[in-house]
N, C-alpha and C positions, 0 to 999 in steps of 0.2 A: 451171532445172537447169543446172548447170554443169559444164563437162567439164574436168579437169585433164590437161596433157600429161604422159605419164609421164615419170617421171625415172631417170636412171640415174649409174653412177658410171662417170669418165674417169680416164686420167695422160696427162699430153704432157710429152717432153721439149723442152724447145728449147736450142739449140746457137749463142751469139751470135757475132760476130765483134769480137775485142778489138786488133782494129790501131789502131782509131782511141781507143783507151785505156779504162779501165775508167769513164770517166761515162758515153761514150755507148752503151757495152755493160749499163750499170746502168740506162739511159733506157728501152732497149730490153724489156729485162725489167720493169722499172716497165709499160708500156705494157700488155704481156700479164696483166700480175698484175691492173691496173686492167680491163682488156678483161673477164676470166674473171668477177671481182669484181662488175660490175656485169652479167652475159648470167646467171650460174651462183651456184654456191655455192662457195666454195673452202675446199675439205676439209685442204690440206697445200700447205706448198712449203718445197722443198729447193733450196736455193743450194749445187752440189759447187763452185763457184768455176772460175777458170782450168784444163783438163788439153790436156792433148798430145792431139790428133787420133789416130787408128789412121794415117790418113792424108791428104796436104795437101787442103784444100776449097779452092777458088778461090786456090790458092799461099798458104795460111796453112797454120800447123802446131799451131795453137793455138786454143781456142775455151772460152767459158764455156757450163757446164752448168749448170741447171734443171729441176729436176721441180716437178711440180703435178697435182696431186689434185685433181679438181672434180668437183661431180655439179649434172647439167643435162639440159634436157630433149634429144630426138633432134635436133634442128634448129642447136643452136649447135656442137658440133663441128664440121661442114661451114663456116661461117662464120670460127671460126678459124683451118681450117687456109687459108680466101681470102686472110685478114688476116697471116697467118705468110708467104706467096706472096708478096704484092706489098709486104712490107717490105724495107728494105733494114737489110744488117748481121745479119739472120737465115741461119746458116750450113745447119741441119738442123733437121727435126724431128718428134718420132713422135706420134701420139693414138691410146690405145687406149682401149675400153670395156671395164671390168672385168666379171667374173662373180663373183655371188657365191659 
């Protein structure tokens, strides 16, 4: 008999830092897309590209935005947002569990 973890649906936005130019702000999102890809199922992702901050994050005024849509079991969001933590170049970022 075998038990299946249940699954649910996520969005995270992540908010990179593009001072040190748009490859390794695209590296950076690579990583998470790859990260999500291979823990979860990836439902959606939206590239809004470079905007204006509300306001400066570590003296920058600028940041690339990304959303993503995953559905995963309970235990990999906590894990992402460790690996969103201790990257570097990661400005912000949200994860929530959708309802249906």
């Amino acid at each position: 008999m075998s038990f299946e973890k249940p699954m649910s649906s996520y969005e995270t936005i992540l908010v990179t830092s593009v001072k040190n130019g748009e490859e390794a702000s695209a590296a950076i999102v690579q990583k998470f897309k790859d990260l999500i890809e291979s823990s979860s199922r990836l439902d959606g992702f939206d590239d809004w590209g470079v905007r204006k901050l509300a306001y400066p994050i570590d003296k920058e005024p600028e940041g690339r935005y990304v959303l993503m849509n995953f559905t995963s079991d309970a235990d990999f969001p906590a894990e992402l947002e460790r690996v969103y933590n201790i990257t570097e170049g990661v400005l912000r970022t949200l994860i929530i569990r959708k309802t249906a």
